[in-house]
Every structure is written in structure tokens, then in C-alpha cells.
N, C-alpha and C positions, 0 to 999 in steps of 0.2 A: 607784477610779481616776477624776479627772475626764478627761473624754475630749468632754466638750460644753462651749461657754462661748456667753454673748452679747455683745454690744457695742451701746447704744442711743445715741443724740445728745449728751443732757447730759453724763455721765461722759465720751464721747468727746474733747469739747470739752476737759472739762477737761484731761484725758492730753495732748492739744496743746500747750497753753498752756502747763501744769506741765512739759513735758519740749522747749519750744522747736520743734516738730513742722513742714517747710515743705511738707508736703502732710498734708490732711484722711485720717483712718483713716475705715476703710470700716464699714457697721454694717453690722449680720444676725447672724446666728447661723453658728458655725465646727463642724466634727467632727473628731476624728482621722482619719487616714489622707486626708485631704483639704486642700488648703492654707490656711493660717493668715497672719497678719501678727503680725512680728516686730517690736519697736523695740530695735534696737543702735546702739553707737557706733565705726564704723569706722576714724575718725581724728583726732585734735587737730585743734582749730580755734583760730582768734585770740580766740576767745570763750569756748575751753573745749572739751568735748567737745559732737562733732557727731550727734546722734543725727536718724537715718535708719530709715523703716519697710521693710520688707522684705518678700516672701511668700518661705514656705516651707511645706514639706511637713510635715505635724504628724505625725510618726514621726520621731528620728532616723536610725534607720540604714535605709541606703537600701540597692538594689542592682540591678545593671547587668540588665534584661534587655530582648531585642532593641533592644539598642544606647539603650537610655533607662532613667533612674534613676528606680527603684519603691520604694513600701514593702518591709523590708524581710519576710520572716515569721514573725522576733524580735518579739514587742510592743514598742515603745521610746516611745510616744508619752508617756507619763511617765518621766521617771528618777528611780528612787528612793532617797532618801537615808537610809541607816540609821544609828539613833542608835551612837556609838561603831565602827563602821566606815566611814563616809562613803559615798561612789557605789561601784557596779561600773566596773571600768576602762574598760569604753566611753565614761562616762562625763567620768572626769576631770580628760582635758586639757581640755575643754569647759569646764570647770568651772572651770579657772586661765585662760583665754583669750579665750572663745565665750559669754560671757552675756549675756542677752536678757530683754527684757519681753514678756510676754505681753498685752496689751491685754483690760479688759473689764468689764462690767457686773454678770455675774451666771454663776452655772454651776450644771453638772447635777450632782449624786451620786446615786450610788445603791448599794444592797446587797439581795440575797436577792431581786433583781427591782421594789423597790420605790425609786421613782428623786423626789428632792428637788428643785425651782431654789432657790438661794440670791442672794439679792442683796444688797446694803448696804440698811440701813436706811433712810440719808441719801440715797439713791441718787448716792452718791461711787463712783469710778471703784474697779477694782481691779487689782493693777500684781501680776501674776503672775511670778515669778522663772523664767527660761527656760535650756536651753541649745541654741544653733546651730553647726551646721557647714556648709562647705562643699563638697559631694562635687565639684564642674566645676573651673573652672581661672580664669583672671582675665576672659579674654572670656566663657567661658561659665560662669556661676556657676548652682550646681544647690544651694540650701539647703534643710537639712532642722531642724527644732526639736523641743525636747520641754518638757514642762512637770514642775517639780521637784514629790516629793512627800515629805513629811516623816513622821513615826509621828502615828497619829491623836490626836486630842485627845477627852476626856470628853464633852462637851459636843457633838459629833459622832457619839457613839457608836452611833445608833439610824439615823444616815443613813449614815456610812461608816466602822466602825470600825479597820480597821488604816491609813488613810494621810488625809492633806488635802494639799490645794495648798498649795504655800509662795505665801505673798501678803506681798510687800515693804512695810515703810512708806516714807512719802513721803522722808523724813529719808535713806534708806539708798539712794535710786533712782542718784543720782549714781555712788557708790564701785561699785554693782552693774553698773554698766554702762562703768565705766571697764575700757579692755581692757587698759591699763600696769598694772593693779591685779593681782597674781595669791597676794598672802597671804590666802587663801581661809579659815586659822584665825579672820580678821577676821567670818565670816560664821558662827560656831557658834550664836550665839547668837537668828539668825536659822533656823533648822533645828530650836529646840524649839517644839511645839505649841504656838501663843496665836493666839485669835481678836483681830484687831487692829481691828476693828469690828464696830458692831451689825448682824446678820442678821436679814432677812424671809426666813424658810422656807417654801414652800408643796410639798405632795407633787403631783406632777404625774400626769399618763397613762403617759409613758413615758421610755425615756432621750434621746429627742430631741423628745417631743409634750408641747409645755411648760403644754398645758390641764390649771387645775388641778381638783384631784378633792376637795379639804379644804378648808378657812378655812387660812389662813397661821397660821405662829407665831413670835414672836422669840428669836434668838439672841445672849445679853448678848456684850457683850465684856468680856475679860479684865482 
């Protein structure tokens, strides 16, 4: 489950540019259950679609207590998507309506206690496929996200074998974030396992102490 990501300057920059952005994304490093920035698109524009960054709570489902919206004590900070059944229904409507980019440079995995950062090669940005929802009301908006996760890939096998993040190509960012868009069969093909870039692997200290403990290694792409 990746549950860590980063976001450094250059990639940043570029997510700006590439997605028309009119306020700078924030850089550091993010965790589940702690708020996250979202890039969706809210509504038509004279230009096209209007995408707007967001913070939200990196867990979708949330719940009410003493009168303010918590994680919830479901895991949901991924939603996972299974080959030939699709999402669990918490899922769904999200999924024809509420979809989201995740913004970022680089993430954690890990398995059996032994935790990886992966970054791009190129050090190219990486546009993570999201879904959001709204728990508040229109003055008070309380968003919650999760990050999708697909069946693992080979080539992954020693860092995270049953799942990865889905990571969008550049080509697909548009129709992914369009909220008119809700023939979501359009996106199967995006849900099987491919690395869509070259990876620098380095095994780290921990699931969040990104000091590395090895030499790096590369991960081809597909």
C-alpha cells in the first residue's frame, strides 16, 4: 500500500504548467491519515476544464466525531481496484464523478517491513490517479482522498507484491479529471499493471525515514 509520497520543486513546476495550476503546489513530504493536496476539476471553463488544487484528508471515508470529520477506522487511504471486479462500492460513485490527481515526485513502498522510495528516473513529475469526496456542504466543504491501487506488477515483486499505485500518463490527465466524463470502461486499460517510466529504486531506513541504507537500483520501463 503506498501510504507515503513526496513532491520536490522541478516535477512540481512542471504539474503546474502541464495542468494550467493558478496557485504553486506545496512541496515536503505527505502521509496517510494526514492532509494531502488534491488537483480536480470543479467546473467548465471558457478554456476548458478548470483544475483547482485542493487539501484533503488522505483517507476517504471519514466520520463525524465530537462534532468534526476524522479518519475514518476503515483503512481507505488507497482504493483498490481489482482485476475483473472493479472497486468496492464505497468506492464507485467516486469513481464515475470525484476523480483526482494526486501530485508527486517520488513514493514509499514497502513489504515484510523492508520499505523502497521510488522516483522517476528523469526526475519527471508523477500524476497519481485519485478519488475525492465531499463529506461538508457548499460553505463548509470537508474533502477526503484516496489513492487508487491496481494488482501488482512483476517487476515490483520484491518491493510490493500484490498492488501499485496507478500513475496516469500525461496523454490521459485531461479525460481523468474531466467530471462530465463518467464511462469509466474508458479507463480499463489504465488499471492493468505497466510501469510507464524509468525508476531509481533506493531501499530506505523506514516507511517514512527516506535515509538510504543501499546504492539505488533501476527500474526499466515497460
Amino acid at each position: 500500500m503506498c501510504g507515503f509520497i513526496e513532491l520536490v520543486k522541478k516535477p512540481a513546476k512542471k504539474i503546474e504548467q502541464k495542468l494550467d495550476l493558478q496557485v504553486p503546489l506545496e512541496l515536503g513530504s505527505f502521509k496517510c491519515y494526514h492532509p494531502i493536496q488534491i488537483i480536480h476539476s470543479a467546473e467548465q471553463g471558457t478554456k476548458g476544464l478548470n483544475n483547482q488544487v485542493t487539501k484533503a484528508m488522505w483517507q476517504f471515508l471519514l466520520e463525524q466525531k465530537d462534532g468534526e470529520w476524522k479518519p475514518s477506522k476503515y483503512t481507505s487511504f488507497n482504493s483498490r481496484w481489482y482485476e475483473g471486479k472493479g472497486f468496492k462500492k464505497s468506492f464507485t460513485k467516486a469513481y464515475r464523478e470525484t476523480r483526482c490527481i494526486i501530485p508527486a515526485s517520488g513514493f514509499v513502498e514497502g513489504m515484510n517491513k523492508v520499505y523502497h522510495l521510488l522516483t522517476p528516473a528523469d526526475g519527471s513529475p508523477i500524476y497519481f490517479g485519485g478519488l475525492f469526496k465531499n463529506w461538508g456542504d457548499e460553505d463548509n466543504p470537508v474533502y477526503s482522498a484516496s489513492m487508487i491501487t491496481i494488482p501488482g506488477h512483476k517487476k515490483l515483486a520484491d518491493i510490493h507484491q500484490k498492488a501499485m499505485p496507478l500513475m496516469l500518463p500525461e496523454k490521459d490527465l485531461e479525460m481523468w479529471l474531466d467530471p462530465s466524463f463518467k464511462n469509466t470502461d474508458a479507463f480499463t486499460d489504465l488499471m492493468q499493471p505497466k510501469i510507464r517510466q524509468d525508476f531509481e529504486a533506493v531501499k530506505i531506513k523506514g516507511w517514512s525515514n527516506l535515509e538510504a541504507v543501499e546504492d539505488g537500483f533501476e527500474i526499466k520501463a515497460d
